[in-house]
C-alpha positions as a Python dict, from the first residue, in 0.01 Angstrom:
ca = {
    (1, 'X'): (0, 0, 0),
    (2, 'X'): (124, 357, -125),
    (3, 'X'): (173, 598, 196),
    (4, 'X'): (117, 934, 34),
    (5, 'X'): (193, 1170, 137),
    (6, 'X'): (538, 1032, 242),
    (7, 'X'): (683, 1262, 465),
    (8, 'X'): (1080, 1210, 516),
    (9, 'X'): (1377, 1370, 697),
    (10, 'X'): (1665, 1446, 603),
    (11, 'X'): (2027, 1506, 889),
    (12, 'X'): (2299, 1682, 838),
    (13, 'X'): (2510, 1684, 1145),
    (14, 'X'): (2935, 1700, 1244),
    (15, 'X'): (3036, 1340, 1282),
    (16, 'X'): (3295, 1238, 1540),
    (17, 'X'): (3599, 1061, 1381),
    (18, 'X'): (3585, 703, 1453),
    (19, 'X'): (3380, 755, 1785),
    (20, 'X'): (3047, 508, 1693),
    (21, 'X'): (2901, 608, 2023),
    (22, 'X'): (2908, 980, 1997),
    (23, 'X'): (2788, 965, 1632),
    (24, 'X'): (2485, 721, 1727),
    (25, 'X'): (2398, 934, 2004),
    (26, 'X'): (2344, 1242, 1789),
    (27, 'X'): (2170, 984, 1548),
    (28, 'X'): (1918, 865, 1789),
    (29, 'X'): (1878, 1219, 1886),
    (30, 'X'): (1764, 1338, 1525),
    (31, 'X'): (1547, 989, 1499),
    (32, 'X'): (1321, 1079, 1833),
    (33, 'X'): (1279, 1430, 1721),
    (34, 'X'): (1164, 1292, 1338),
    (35, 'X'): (932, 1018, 1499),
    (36, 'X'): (798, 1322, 1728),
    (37, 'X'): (720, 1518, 1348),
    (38, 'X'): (552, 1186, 1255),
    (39, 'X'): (806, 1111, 988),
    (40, 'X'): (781, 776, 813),
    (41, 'X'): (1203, 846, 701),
    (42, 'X'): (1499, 938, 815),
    (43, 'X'): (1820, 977, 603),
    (44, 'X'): (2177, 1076, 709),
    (45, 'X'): (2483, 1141, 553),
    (46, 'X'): (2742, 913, 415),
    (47, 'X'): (2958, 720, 650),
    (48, 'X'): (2838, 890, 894),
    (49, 'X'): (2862, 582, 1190),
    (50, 'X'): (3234, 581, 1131),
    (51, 'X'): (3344, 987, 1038),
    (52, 'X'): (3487, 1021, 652),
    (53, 'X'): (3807, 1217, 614),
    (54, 'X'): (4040, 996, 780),
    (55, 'X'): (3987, 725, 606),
    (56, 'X'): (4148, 845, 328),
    (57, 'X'): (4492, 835, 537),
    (58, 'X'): (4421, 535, 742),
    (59, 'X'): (4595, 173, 709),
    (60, 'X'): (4407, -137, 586),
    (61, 'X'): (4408, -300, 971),
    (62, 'X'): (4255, 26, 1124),
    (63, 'X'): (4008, 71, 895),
    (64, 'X'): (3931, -356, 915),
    (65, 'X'): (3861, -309, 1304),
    (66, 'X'): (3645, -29, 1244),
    (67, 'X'): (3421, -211, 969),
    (68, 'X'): (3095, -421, 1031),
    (69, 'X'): (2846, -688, 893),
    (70, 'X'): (2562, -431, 715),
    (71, 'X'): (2321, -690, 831),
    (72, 'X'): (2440, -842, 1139),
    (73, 'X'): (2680, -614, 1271),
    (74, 'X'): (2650, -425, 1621),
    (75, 'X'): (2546, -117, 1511),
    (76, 'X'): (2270, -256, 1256),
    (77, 'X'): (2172, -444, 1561),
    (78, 'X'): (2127, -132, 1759),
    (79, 'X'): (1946, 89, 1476),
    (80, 'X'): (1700, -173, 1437),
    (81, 'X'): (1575, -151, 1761),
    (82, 'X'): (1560, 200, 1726),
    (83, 'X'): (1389, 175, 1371),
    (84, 'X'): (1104, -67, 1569),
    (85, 'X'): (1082, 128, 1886),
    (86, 'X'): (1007, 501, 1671),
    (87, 'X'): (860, 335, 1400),
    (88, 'X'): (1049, 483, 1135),
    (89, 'X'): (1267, 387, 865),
    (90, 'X'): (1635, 431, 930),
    (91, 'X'): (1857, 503, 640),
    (92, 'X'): (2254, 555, 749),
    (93, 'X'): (2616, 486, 576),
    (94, 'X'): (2828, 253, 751),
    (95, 'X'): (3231, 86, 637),
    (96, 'X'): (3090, -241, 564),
    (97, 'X'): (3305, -549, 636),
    (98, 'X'): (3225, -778, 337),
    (99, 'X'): (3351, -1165, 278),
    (100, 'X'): (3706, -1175, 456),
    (101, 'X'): (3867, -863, 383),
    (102, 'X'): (3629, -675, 161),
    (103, 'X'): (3527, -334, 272),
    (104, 'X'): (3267, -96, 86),
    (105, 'X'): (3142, 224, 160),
    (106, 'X'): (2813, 113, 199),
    (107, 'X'): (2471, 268, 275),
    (108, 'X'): (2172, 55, 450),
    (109, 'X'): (1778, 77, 507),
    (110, 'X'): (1578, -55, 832),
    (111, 'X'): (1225, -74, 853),
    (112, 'X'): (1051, -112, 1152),
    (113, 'X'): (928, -456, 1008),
    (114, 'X'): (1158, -620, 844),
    (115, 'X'): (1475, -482, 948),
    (116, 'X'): (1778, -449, 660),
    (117, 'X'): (1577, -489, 370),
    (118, 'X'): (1861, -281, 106),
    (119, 'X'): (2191, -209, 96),
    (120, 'X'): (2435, -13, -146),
    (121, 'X'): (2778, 14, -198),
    (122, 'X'): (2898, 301, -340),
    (123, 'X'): (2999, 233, -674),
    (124, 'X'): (3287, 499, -726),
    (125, 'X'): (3412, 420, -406),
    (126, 'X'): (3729, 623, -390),
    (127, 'X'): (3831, 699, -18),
    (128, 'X'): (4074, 456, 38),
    (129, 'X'): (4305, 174, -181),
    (130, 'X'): (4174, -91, 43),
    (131, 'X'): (3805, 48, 6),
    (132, 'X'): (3624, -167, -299),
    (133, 'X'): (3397, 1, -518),
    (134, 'X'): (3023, -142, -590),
    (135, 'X'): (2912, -288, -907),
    (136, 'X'): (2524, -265, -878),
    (137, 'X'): (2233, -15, -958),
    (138, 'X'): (1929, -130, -784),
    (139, 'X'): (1602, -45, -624),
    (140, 'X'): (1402, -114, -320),
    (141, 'X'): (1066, -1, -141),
    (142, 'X'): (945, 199, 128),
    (143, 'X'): (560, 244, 180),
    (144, 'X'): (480, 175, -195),
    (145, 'X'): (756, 387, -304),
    (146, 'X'): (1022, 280, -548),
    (147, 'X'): (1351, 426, -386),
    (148, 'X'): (1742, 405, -493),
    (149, 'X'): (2024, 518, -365),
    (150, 'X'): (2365, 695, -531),
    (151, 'X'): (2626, 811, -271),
    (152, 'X'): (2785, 1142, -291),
    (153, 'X'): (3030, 1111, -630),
    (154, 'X'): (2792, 850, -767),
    (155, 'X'): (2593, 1167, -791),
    (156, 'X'): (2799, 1364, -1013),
    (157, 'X'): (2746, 1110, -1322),
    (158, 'X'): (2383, 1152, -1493),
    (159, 'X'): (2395, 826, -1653),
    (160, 'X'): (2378, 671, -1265),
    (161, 'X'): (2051, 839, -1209),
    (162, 'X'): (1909, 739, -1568),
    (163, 'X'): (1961, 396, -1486),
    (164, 'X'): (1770, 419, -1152),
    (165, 'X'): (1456, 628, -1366),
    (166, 'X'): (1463, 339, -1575),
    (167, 'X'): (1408, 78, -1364),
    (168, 'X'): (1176, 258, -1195),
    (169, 'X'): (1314, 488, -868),
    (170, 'X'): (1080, 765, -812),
    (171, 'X'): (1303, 908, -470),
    (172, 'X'): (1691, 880, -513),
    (173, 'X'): (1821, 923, -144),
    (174, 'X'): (2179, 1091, -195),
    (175, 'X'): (2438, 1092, 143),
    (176, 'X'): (2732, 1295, 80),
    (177, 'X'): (3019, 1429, 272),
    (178, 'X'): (3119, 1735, 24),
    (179, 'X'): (3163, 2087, -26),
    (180, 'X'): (3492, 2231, 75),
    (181, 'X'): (3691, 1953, -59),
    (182, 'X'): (4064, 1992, -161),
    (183, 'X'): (4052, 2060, -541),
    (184, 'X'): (4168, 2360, -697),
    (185, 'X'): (3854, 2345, -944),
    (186, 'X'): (3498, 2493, -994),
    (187, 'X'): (3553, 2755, -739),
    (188, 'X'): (3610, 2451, -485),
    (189, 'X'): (3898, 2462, -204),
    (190, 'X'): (3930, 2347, 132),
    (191, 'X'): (3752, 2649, 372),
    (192, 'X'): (4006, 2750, 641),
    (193, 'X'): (3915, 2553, 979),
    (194, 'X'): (3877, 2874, 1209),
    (195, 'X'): (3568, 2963, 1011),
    (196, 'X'): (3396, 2724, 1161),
    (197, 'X'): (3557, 2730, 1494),
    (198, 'X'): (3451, 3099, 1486),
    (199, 'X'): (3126, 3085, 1379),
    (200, 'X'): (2991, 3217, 1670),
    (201, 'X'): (3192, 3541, 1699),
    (202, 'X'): (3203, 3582, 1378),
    (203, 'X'): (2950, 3416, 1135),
    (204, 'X'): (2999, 3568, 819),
    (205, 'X'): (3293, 3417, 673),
    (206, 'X'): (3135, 3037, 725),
    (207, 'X'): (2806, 3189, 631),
    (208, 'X'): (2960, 3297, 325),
    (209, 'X'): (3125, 2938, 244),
    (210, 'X'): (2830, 2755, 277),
    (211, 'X'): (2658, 2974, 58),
    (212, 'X'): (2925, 3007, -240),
    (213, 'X'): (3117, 2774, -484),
    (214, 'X'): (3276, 2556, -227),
    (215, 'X'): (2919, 2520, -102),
    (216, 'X'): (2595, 2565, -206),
    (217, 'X'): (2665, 2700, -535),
    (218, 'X'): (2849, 2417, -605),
    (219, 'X'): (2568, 2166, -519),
    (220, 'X'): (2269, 2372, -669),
    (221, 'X'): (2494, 2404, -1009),
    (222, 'X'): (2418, 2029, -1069),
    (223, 'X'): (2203, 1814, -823),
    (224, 'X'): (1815, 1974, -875),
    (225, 'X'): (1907, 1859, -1251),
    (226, 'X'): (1924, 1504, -1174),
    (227, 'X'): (1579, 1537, -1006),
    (228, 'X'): (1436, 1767, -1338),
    (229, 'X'): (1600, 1500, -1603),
    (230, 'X'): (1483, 1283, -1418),
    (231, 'X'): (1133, 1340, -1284),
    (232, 'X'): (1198, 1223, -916),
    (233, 'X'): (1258, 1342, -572),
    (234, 'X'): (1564, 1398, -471),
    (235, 'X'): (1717, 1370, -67),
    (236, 'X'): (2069, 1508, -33),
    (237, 'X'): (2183, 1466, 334),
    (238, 'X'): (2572, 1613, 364),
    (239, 'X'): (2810, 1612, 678),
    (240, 'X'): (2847, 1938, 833),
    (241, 'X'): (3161, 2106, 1012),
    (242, 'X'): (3486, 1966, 1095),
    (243, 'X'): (3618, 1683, 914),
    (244, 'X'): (3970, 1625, 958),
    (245, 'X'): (4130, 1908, 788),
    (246, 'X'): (3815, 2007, 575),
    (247, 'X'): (3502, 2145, 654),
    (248, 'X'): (3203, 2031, 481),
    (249, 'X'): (2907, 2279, 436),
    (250, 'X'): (2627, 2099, 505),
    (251, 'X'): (2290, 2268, 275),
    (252, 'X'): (2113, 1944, 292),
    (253, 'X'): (1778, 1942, 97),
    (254, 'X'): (1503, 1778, -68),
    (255, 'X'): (1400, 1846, -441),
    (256, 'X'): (1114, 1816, -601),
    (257, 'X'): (1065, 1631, -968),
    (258, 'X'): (1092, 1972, -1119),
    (259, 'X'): (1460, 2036, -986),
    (260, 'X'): (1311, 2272, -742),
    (261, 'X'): (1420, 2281, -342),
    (262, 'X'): (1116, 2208, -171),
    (263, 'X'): (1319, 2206, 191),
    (264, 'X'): (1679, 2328, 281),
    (265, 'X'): (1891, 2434, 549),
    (266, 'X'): (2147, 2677, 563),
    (267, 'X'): (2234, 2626, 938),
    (268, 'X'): (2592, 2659, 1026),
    (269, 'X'): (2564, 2338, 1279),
    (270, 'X'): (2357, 1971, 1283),
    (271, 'X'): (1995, 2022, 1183),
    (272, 'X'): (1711, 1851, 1032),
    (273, 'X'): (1499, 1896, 748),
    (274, 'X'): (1149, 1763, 661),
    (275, 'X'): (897, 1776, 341),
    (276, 'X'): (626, 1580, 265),
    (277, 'X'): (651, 1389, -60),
    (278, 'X'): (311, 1324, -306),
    (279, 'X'): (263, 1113, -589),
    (280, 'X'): (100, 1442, -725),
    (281, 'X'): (416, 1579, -752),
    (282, 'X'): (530, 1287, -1036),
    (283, 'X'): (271, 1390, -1234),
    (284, 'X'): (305, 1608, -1599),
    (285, 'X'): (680, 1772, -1486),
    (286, 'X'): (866, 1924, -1791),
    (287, 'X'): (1137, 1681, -1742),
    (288, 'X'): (939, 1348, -1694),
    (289, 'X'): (792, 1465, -2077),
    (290, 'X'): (1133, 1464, -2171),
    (291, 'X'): (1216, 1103, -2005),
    (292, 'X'): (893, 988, -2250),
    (293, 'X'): (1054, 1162, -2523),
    (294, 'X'): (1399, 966, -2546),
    (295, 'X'): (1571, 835, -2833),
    (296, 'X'): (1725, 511, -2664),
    (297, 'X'): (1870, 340, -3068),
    (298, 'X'): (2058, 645, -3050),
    (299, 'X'): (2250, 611, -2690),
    (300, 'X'): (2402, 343, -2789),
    (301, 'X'): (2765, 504, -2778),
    (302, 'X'): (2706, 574, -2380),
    (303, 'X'): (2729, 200, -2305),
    (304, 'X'): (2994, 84, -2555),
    (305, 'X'): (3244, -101, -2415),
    (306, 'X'): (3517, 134, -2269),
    (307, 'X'): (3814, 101, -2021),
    (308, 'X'): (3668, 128, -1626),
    (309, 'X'): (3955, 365, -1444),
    (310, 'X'): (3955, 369, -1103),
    (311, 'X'): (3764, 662, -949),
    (312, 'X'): (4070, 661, -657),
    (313, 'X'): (4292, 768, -966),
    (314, 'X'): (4135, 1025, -1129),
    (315, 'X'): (4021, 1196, -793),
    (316, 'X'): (4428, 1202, -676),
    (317, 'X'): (4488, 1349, -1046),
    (318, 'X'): (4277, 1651, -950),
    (319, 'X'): (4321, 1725, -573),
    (320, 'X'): (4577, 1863, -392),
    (321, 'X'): (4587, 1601, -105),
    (322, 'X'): (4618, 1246, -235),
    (323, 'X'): (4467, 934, -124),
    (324, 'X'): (4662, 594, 14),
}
């Protein structure tokens, strides 16, 4: 049964770096306060159980004692009970410990019912040599809804989110940990640290940065599109403050079919956003016409066989800092 309207949260909050308790307690937090808005969803960012940033300079055994079963593992254990006792689904990124050694950056969804019922692995995985990319575009359900999932660079390639139309995804849920990123392109750069530290004092320089090209700017160039081309709702949850040596600038929204924001924040801290999603809104966009319109004997070229690079190597090609 279709629950419409669907109403679904989205986090942003400053993760703790490998510190599982601290970052489940300010989960928890944000998954009473949904369940007290009568939410049916709540989404958080990317890796946001274990912290991001220094996993890009961390050895294979630290990150292997950090990583966990994404369907068995102590903290899917715990954020099940939590998904039954608010009645709500959970939606959180985790370092998943695969067969043996095999670790993904992987993203997983609880219901209240039937506990882990989807997982993803990010499939341009690039945060770490010993970090294994995903191979698979899928979908899944909540409340009637056809749902997929493309984590934060998976994002940046339209043909990711054409595959997911096509088989039928009317919400993509996107985590992230971006914005303010160390590459000298686009207007992006890594924002000093004492903005944020200083935010208090003195807001307008992180005000500012969340707002322009390492921030906001940046996202709202190219993410409503993927909603418009699309016709779908979009649900962009991002880290915010401190992360290692970067600071990311949080903006997380929601975004209609027609590639317009229908909730955002521009909080300089952890926050929570919330919109109700209806069918209605699927219906006779600009961009769905397009999707009809489509010329698929033509797009053959996108899909010819072609050398796979490694995402790890063109993302060290382009930044300043580079990646073990």
């Amino acid at each position: 049964m279709v629950k419409d309207p669907l109403r679904v949260a989205a986090v942003q909050f400053e993760m703790a770096e490998n510190n599982k308790d601290a970052n489940k307690a300010k989960m928890v937090a944000f998954i009473k306060q949904a369940a007290e808005q009568k939410a049916d969803v709540i989404t958080f960012p990317e890796m946001c159980l274990n912290g991001y940033h220094y996993l890009t300079q961390s050895p294979k055994d630290k990150l292997l004692a950090m990583a966990e079963n994404a369907k068995t593992g102590p903290s899917v254990r715990f954020f099940k009970k939590q998904a039954r006792k608010y009645s709500i689904t959970i939606l959180f990124g985790l370092l998943e410990l695969g067969k043996g050694e095999e670790m993904y950056n992987t993203y997983v969804v609880i219901t209240p019912e039937k506990g882990v019922i989807f997982k993803y692995r990010k499939i341009h995985a690039f945060e770490n040599s010993a970090i294994l990319a995903g191979h698979k575009l899928d979908t899944f359900e909540i409340h009637g809804w056809r749902c997929g999932i493309l984590i934060c660079y998976d994002n940046n390639l339209p043909e990711n989110s054409r595959v997911l139309k096509i088989k039928g995804a009317e919400i993509i849920f996107a985590p992230h940990q971006t914005g303010g990123f160390d590459i000298p392109c686009a207007g992006m750069g890594r924002i000093p640290l004492g903005f944020w530290h200083n935010r208090k004092t003195n807001p307008a320089p992180m005000d500012e940065a969340i707002r322009g090209p390492k921030g906001r700017a940046w996202i709202t160039k190219w993410l409503p599109t993927r909603s418009y081309d699309n016709s779908l709702f979009t649900v962009f949850a991002n880290g915010v403050g401190i992360d290692g040596p970067e600071v990311r600038t949080g903006n997380s929204m929601i975004i209609d079919p027609e590639g317009i924001i229908k909730a955002e924040t521009m909080k300089v801290d952890d926050d929570m956003i919330m919109a109700d999603l209806s069918r209605k809104e699927l219906e006779n966009t600009l961009g769905g016409s397009h999707f009809i319109a489509r010329k698929p004997s033509l797009y053959k070229p996108i899909s010819a066989k072609a050398e796979e690079v490694d995402t790890r190597l063109i993302r060290n090609k382009i930044s300043n800092e580079k990646i073990i």
